[in-house]
KOLMI-142605 format. One record per residue: y, z, x of N, C-alpha, C, O in turn; residue in three letters. Coordinates in pm, whole numbers, padded with zeros to 5 digits, always signed. Layout:
YZXYZXYZXYZXALA;...
# end
This chain:
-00119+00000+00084+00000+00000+00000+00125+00000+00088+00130+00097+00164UNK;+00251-00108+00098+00318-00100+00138+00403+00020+00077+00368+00088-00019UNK;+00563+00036+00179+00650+00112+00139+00738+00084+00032+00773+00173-00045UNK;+00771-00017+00024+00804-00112-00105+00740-00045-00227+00801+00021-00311UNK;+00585-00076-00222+00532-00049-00376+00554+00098-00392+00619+00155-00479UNK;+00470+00162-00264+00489+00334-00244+00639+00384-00338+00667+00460-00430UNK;+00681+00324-00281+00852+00346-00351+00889+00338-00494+00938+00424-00566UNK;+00846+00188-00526+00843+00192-00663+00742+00268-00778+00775+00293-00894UNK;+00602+00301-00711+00587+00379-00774+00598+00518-00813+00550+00570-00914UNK;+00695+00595-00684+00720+00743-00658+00860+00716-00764+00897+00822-00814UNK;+00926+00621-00797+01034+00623-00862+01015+00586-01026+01100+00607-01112UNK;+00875+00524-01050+00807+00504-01165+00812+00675-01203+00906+00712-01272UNK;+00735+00752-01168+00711+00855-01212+00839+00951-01200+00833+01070-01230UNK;+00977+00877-01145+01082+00962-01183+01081+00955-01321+01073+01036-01414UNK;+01093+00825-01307+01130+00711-01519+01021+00868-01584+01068+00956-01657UNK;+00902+00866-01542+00854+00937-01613+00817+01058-01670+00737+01088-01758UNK;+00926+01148-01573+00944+01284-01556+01078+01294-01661+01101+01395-01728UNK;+01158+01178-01663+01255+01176-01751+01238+01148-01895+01326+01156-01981UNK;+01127+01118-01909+01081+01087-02066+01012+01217-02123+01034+01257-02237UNK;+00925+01283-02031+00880+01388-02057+01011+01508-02067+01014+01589-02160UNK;+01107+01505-01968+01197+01600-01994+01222+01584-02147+01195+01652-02246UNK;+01280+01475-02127+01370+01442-02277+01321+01462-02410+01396+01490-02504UNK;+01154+01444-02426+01090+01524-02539+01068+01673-02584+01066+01739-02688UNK;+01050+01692-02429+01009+01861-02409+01150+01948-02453+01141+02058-02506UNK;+01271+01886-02426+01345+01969-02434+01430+01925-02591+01510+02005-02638UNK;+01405+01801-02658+01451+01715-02802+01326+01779-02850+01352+01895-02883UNK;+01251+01762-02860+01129+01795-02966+01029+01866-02939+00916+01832-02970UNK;+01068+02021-02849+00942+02080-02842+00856+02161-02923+00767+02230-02872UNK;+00886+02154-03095+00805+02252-03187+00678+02078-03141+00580+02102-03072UNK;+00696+01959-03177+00587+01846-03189+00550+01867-02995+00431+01853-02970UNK;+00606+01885-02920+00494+01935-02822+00435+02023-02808+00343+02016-02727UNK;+00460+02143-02877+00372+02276-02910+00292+02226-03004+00184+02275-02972UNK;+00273+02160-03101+00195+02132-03153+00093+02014-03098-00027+02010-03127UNK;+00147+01939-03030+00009+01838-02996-00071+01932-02849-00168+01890-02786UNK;-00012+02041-02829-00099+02090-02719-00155+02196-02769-00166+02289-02690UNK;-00193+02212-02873-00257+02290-02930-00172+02473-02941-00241+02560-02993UNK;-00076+02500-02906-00032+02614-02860+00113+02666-02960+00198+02748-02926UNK;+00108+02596-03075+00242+02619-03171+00253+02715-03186+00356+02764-03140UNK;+00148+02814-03263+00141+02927-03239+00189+03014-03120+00203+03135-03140UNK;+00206+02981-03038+00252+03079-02904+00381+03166-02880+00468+03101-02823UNK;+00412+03277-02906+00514+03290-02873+00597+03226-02725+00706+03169-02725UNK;+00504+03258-02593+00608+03223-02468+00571+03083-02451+00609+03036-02344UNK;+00477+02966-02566+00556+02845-02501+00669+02827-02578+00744+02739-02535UNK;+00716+02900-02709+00851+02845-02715+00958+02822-02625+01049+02740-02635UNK;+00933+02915-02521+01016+02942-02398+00943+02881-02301+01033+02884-02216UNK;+00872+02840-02256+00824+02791-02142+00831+02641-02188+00878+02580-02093UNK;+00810+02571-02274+00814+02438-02335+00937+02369-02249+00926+02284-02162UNK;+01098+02452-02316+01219+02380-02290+01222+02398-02143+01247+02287-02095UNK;+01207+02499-02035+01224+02534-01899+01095+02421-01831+01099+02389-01713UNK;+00989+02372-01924+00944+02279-01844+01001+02137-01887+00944+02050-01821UNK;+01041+02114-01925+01136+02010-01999+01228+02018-01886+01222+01922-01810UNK;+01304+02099-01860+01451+02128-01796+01392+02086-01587+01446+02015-01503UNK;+01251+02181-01580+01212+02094-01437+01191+01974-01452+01273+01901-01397UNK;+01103+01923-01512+01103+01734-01554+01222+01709-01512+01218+01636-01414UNK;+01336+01741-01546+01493+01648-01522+01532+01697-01384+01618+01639-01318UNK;+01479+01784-01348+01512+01801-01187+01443+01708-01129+01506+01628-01058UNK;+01266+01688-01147+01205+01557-01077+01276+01442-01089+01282+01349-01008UNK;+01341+01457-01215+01400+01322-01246+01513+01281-01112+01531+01176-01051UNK;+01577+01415-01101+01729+01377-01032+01655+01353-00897+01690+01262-00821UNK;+01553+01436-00871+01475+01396-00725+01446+01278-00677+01503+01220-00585UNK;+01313+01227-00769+01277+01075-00760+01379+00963-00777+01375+00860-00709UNK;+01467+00987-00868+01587+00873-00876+01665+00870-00754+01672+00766-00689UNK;+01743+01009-00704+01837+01018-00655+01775+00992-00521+01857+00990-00429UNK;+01647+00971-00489+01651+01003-00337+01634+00882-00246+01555+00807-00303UNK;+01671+00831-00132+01678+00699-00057+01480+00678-00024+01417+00573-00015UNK;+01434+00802-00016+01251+00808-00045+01250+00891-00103+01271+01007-00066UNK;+01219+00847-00229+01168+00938-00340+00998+00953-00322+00960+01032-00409UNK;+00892+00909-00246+00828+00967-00233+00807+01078-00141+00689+01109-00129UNK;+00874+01132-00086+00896+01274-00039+00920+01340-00152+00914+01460-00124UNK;+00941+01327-00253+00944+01426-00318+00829+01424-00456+00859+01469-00566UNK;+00724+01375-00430+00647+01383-00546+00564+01517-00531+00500+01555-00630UNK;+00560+01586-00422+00454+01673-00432+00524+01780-00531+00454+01853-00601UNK;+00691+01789-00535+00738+01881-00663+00669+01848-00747+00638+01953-00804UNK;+00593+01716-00825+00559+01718-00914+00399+01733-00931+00337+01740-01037UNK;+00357+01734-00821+00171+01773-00791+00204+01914-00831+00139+01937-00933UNK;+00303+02060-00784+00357+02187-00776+00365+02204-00966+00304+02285-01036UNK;+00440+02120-00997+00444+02148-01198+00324+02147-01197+00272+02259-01194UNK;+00238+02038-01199+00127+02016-01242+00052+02106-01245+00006+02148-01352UNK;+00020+02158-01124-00069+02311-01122-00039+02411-01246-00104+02462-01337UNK;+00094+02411-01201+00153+02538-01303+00092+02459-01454+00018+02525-01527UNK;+00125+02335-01485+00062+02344-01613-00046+02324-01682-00067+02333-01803UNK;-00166+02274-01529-00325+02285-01609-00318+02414-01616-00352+02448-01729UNK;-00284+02527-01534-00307+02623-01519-00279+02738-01683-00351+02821-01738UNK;-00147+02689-01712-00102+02715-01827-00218+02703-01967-00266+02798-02028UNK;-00244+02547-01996-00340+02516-02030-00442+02507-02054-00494+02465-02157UNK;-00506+02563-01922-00647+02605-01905-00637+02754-01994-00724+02764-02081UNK;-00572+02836-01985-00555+02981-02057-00522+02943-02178-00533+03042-02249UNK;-00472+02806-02272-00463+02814-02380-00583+02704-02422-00591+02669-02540UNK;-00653+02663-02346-00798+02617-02411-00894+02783-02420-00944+02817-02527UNK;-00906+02868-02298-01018+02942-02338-00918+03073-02466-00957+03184-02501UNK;-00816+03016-02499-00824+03127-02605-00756+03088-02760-00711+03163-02846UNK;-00773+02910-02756-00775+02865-02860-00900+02853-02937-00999+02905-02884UNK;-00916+02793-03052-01070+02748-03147-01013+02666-03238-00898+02672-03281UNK;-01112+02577-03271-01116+02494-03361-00979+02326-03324-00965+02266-03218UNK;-00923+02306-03429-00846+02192-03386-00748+02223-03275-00723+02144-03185UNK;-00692+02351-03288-00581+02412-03140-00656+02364-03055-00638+02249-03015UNK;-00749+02433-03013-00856+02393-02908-00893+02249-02868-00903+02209-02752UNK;-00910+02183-02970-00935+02030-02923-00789+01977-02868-00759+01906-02772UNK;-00738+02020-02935-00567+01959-02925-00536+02005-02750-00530+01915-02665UNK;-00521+02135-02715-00534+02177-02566-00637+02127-02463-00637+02134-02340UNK;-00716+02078-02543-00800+02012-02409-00764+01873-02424-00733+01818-02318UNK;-00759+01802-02527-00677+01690-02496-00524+01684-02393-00493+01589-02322UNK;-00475+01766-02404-00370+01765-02323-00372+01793-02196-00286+01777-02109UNK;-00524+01854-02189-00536+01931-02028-00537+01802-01984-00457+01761-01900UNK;-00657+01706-02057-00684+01608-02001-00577+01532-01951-00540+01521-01834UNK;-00540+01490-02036-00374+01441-02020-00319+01476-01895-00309+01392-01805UNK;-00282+01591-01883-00209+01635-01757-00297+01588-01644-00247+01519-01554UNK;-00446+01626-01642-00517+01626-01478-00547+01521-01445-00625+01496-01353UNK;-00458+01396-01550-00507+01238-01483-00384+01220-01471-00380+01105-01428UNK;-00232+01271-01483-00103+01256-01466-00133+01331-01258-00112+01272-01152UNK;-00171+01436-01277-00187+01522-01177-00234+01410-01072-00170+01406-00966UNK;-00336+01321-01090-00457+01248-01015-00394+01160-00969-00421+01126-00854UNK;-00266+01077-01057-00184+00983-01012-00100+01077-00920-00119+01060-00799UNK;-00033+01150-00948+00091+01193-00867+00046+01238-00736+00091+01203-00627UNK;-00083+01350-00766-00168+01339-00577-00195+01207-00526-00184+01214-00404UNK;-00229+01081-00565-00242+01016-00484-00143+00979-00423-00158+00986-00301UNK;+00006+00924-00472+00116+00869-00429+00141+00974-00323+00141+00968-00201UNK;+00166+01087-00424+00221+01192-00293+00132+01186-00148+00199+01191-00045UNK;-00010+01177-00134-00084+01186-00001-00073+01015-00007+00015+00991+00075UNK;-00096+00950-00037-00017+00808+00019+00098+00811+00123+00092+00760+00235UNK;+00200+00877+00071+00325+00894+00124+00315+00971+00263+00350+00946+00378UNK;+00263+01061+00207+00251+01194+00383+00179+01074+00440+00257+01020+00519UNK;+00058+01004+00435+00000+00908+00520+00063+00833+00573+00052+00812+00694UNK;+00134+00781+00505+00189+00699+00557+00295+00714+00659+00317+00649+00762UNK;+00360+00818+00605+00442+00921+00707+00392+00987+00807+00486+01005+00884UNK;+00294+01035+00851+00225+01111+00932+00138+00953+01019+00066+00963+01118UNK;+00157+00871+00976+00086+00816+01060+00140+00722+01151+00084+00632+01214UNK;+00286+00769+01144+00382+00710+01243+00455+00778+01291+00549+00740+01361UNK;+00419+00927+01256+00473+01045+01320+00618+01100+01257+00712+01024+01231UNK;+00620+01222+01242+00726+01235+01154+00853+01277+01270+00842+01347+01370UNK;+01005+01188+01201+01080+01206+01308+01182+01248+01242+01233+01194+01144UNK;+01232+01392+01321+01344+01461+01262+01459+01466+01357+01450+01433+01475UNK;+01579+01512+01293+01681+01533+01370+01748+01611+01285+01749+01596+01163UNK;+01829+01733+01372+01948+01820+01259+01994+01844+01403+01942+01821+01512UNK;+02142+01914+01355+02245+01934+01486+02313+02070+01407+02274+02100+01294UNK;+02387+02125+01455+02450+02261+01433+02587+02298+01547+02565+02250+01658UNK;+02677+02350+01539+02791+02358+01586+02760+02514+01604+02721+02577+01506UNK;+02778+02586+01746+02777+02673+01841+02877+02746+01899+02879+02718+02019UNK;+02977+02843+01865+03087+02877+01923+03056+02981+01994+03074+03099+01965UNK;+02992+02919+02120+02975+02960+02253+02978+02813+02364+02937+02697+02350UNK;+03046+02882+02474+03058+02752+02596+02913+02698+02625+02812+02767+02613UNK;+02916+02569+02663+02824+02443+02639+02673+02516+02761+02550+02505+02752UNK;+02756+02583+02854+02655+02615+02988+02597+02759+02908+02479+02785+02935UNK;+02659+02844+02823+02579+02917+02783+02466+02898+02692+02357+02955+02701UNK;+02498+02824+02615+02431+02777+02491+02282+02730+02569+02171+02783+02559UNK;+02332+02597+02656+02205+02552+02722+02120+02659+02835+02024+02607+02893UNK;+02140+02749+02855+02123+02838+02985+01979+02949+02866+01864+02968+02906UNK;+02030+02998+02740+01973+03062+02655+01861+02932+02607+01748+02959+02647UNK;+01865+02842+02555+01771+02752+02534+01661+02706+02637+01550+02666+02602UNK;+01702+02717+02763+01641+02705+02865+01501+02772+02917+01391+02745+02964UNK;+01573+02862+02882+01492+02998+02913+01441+02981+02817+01513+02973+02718UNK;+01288+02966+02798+01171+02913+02687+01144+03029+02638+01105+03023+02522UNK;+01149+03121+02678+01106+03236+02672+01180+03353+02541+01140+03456+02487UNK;+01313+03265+02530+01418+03330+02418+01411+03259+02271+01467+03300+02170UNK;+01314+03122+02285+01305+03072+02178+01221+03144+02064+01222+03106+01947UNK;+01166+03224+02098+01069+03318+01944+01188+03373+01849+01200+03379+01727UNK;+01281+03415+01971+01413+03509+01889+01422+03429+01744+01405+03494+01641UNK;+01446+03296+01738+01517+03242+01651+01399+03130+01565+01407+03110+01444UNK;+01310+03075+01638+01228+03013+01583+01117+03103+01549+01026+03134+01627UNK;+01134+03154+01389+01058+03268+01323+00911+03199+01325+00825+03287+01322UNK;+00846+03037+01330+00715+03040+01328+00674+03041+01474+00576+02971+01500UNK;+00726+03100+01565+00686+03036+01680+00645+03251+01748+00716+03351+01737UNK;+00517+03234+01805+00447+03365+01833+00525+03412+01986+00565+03526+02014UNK;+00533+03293+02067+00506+03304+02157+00557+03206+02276+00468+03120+02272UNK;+00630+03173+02362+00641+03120+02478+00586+03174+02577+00602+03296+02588UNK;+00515+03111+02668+00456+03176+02794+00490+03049+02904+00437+02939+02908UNK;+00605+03107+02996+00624+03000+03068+00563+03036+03199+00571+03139+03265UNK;+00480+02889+03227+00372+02858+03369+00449+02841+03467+00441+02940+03540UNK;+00538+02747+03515+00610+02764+03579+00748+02652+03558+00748+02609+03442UNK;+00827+02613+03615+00969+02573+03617+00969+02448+03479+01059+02427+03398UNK;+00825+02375+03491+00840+02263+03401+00738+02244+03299+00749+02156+03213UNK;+00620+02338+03307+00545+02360+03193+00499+02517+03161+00500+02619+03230UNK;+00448+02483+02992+00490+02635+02962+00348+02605+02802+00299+02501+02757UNK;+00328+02756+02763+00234+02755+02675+00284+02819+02529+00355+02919+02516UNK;+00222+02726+02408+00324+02762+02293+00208+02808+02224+00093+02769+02245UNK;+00258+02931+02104+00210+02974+01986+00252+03021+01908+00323+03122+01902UNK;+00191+02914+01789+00291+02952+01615+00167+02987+01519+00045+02980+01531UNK;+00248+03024+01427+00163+03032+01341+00157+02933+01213+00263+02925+01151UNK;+00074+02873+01175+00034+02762+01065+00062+02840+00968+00091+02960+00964UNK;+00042+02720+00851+00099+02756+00719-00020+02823+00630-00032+02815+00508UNK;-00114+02898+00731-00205+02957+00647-00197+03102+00739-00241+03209+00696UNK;-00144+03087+00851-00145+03209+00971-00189+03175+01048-00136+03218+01150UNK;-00318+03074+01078-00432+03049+01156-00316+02988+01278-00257+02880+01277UNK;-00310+03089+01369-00252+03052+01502-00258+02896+01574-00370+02872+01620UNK;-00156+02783+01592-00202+02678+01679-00142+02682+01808-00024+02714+01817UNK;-00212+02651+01913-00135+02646+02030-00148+02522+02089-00239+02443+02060UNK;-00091+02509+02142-00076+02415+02265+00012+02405+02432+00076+02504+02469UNK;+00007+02308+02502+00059+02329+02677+00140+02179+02655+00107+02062+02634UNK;+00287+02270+02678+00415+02163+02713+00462+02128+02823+00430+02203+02915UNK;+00538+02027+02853+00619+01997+02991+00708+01991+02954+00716+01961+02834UNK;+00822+02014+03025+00941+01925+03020+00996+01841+03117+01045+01880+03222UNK;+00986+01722+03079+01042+01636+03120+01156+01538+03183+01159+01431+03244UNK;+01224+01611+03146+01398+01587+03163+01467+01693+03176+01456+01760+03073UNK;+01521+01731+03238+01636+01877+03277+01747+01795+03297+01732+01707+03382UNK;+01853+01802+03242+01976+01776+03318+02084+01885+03272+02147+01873+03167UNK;+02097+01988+03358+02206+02104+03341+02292+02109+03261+02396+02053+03296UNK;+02295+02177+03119+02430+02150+03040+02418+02052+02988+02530+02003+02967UNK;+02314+01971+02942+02332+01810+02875+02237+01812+02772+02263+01796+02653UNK;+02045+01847+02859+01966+01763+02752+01843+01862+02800+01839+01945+02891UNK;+01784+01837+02741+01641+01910+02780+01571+01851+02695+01600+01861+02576UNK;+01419+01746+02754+01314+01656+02707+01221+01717+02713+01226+01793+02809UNK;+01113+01725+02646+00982+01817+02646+00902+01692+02608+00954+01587+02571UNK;+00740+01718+02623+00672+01679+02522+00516+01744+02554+00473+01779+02663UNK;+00456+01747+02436+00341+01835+02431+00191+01775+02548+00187+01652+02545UNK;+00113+01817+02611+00040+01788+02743-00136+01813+02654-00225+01729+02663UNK;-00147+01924+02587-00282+01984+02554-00306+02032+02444-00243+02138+02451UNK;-00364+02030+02324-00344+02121+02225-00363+02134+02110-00474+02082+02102UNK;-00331+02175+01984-00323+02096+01865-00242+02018+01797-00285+01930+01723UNK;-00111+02041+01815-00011+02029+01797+00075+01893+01892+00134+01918+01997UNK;+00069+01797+01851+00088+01710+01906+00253+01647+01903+00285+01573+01811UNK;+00373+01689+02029+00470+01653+01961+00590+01646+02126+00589+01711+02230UNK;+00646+01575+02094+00795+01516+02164+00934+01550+02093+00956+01516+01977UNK;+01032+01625+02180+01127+01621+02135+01246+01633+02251+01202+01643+02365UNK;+01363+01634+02238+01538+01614+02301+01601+01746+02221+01619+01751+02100UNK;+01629+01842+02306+01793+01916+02241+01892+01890+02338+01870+01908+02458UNK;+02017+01842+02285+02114+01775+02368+02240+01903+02323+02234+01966+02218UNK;+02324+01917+02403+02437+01983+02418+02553+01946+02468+02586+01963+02585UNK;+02635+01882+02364+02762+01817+02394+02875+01920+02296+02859+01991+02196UNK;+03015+01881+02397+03126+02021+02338+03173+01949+02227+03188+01827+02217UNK;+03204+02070+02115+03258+02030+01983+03381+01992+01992+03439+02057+02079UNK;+03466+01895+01927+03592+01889+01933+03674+01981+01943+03623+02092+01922UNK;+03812+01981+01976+03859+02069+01950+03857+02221+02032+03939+02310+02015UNK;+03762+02224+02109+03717+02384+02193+03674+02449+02096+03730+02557+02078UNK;+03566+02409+02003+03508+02494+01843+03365+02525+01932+03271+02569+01866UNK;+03347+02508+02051+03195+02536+02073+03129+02442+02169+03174+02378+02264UNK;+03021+02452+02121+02897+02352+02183+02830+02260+02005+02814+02334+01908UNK;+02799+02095+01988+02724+02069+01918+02601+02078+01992+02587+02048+02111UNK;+02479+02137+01881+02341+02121+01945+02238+02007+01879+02165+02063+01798UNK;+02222+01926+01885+02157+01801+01886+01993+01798+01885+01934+01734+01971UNK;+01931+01860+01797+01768+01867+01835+01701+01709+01723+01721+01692+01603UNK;+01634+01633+01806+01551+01502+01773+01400+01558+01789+01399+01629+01889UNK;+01271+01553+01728+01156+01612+01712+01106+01501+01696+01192+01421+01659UNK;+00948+01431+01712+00899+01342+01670+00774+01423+01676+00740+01454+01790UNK;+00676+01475+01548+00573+01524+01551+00453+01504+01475+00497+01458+01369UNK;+00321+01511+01463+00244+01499+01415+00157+01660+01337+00149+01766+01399UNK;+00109+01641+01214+00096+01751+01126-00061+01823+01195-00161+01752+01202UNK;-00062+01977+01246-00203+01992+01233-00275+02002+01078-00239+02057+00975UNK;-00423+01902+01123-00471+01927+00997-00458+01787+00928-00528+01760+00830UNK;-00349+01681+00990-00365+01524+00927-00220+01570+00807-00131+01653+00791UNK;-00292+01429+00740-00277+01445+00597-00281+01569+00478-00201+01594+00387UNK;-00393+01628+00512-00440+01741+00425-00309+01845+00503-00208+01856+00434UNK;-00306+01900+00606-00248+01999+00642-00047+01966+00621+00039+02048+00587UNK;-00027+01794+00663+00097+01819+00565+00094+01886+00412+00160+01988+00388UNK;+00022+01829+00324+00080+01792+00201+00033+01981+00164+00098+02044+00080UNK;-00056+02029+00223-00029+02175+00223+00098+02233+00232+00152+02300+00144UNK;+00167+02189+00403+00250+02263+00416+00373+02217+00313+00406+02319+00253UNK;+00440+02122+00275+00455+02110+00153+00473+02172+00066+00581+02227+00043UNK;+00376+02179-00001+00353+02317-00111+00393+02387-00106+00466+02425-00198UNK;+00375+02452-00005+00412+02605+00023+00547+02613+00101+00567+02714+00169UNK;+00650+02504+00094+00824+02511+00203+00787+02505+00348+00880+02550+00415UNK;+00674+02463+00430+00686+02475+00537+00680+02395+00677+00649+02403+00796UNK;+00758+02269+00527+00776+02125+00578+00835+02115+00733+00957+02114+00719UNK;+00808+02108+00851+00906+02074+00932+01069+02014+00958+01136+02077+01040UNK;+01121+01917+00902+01237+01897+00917+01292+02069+00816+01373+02137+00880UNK;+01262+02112+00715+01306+02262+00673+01305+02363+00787+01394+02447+00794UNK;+01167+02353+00910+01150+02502+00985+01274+02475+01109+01338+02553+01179UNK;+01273+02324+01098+01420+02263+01228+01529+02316+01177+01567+02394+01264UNK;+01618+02322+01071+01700+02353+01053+01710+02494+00990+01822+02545+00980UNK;+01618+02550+00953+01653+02699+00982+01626+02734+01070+01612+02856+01053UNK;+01597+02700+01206+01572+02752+01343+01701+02736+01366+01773+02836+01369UNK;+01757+02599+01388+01888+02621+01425+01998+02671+01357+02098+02661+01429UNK;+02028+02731+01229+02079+02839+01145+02095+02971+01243+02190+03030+01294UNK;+01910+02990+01243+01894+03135+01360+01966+03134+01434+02056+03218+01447UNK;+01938+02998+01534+02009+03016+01658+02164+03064+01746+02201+03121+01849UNK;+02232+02981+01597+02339+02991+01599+02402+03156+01619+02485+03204+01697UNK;+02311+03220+01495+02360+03349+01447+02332+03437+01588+02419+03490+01657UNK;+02168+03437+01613+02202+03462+01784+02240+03485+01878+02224+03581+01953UNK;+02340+03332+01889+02388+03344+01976+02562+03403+01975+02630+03443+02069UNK;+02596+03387+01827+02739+03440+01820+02719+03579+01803+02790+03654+01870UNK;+02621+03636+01711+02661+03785+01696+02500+03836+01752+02459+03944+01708UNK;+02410+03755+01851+02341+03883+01935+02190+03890+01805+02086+03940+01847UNK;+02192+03843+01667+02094+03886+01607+02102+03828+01485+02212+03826+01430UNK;+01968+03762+01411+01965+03713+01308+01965+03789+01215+01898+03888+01245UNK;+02014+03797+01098+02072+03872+01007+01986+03768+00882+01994+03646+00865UNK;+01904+03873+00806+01844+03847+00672+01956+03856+00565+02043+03943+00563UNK;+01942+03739+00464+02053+03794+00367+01880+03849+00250+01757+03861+00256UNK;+02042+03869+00127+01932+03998+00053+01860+03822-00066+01783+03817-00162UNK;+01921+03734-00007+01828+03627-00119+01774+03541-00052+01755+03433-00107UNK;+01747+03553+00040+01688+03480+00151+01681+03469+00272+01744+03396+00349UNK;+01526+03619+00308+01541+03695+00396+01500+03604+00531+01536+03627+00647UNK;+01411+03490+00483+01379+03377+00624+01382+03298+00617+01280+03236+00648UNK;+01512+03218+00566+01481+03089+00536+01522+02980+00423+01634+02942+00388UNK;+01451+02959+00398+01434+02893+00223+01248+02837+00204+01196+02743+00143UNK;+01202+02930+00275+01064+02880+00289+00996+02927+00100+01021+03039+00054UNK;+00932+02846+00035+00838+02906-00083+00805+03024-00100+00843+03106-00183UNK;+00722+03033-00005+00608+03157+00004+00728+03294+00001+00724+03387-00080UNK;+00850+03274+00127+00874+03378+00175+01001+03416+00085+01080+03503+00120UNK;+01014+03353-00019+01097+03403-00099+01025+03476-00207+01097+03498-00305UNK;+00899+03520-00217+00865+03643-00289+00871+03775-00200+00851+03869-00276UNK;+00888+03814-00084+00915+03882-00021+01079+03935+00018+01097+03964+00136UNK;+01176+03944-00060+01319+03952-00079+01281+04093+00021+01175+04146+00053UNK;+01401+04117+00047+01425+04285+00091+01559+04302+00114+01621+04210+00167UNK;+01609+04394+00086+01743+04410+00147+01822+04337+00321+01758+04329+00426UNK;+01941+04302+00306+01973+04256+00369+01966+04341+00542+01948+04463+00534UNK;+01976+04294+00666+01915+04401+00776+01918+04282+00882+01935+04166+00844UNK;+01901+04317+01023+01889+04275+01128+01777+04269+01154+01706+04366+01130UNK;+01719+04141+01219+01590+04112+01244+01538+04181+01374+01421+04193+01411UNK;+01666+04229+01443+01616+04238+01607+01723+04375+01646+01843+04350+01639UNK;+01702+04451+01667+01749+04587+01699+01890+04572+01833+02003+04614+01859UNK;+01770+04469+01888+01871+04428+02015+01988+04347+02018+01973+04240+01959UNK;+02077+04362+02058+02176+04268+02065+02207+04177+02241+02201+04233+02350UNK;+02241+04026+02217+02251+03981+02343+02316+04010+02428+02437+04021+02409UNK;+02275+04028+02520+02364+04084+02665+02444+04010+02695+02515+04032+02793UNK;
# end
């Protein structure tokens, strides 16, 4: 499947997230009723709020230059609503009951289409390696900024999936993060390019984790700082399957790049990453059921 069709059909199923909104939220006593569940008190309320995500897929798939990056939001509904479903088949009877399993059905061949496009897409993406870039503005001088990055050894501070730097010696060094299940991956880096105050080239030597990247350090206009410039070109552990996981769960890469460099920043201006109270790491899925009051991640402050 080219990117062409890929495209048109990740944008087909916008069209069709928008038709479903538009009923769910115009006529949902006749969708409580063809899903067997009229009777329900909380789908009266859950009916229109799934109606109301439909029009978010909508603004997704329409609005986006690749809208198949964004179908797995709609593999994510899906769950939620066999799931829904499945609890109102085992505690319907008679025509309710037929009516809810007709609809399950319904949904888990909507579901069947939207997983395929969506792992189409990561394939297709992952199999040319996924290439990111984000930059961030630094108000600290250009030789400090790069001098702290350097030192491999300071990168855990700020890159929250990362366990571990162990540097071998001047130009290679040993990494460990943790995957989007915990299951530790490591691998053995070089770097490649040093040029003082400018650039620093890496790329991965041994491992699981298969990946190349550039952080460049050029001064912000103005005397506002240092811009930091990070380019990544990486491959998913796990393939296909282990993207469209991480996915699911927020722990897409171009997302863990730019809240690393968020961290970094904070770091390096005030000495310590600072949790807010609505989003204590991030904007990751998972780790936004874990809220806590707002607090310092690191006791220490930079010297």
């Amino acid at each position: 499947m080219n990117d062409h069709r890929l495209r048109t059909l990740a944008r087909g199923l916008g069209w069709a997230s928008l038709g479903l909104g538009a009923v769910q939220l115009g006529a949902p006593n006749t969708v409580r009723r063809v899903g067997g569940v009229d009777d329900s008190t909380v789908a009266r309320v859950m009916v229109p709020l799934v109606g109301a995500r439909e029009l978010l897929h909508t603004a997704a798939l329409l609005g986006s230059r690749l809208p198949e990056r964004w179908v797995w939001t709609r593999v994510a509904g899906d769950a939620v609503d066999l799931t829904a479903l499945g609890c109102a088949v085992s505690r319907r009877r008679g025509a309710r009951r037929r009516r809810a399993m007709a609809a399950t059905a319904a949904v888990a061949a909507i579901t069947a289409l939207d997983v395929y496009i969506a792992a189409r897409g990561d394939r297709r993406l992952w199999r040319r390696g996924l290439a990111l870039h984000a930059a961030i503005t630094v108000k600290r001088p250009r030789g400090e900024v790069y001098g702290f990055w350097r030192d491999l050894e300071n990168l855990p501070r700020f890159m929250i999936h990362l366990e571990s730097v162990r540097v071998i010696d001047q130009r290679r060094s040993h990494w460990t993060v943790r995957g989007p299940v915990g299951r530790a991956i490591e691998w053995d880096a070089a770097i490649v390019d040093d040029r003082p105050e400018e650039l620093i080239t890496w790329r991965s030597t041994d491992g699981a984790l298969h990946n190349t990247g550039t952080v460049r350090f050029v001064d912000a206009p103005g005397g506002r700082g240092t811009e930091v410039h990070v380019e990544l070109r990486c491959e998913p552990p796990g393939g296909v399957v282990g993207a469209a996981f991480a996915r699911l769960i927020g722990e897409h890469p171009d997302q863990q790049v730019r809240d690393d460099l968020r961290r970094f920043k904070q770091v390096m201006e005030t000495g310590e990453v600072v949790r807010s109270e609505g989003s204590p790491e991030g904007v990751h899925a998972i780790r936004q059921l874990r809220q806590r009051p707002a607090q310092p991640m690191m006791s220490g402050r930079r010297s």
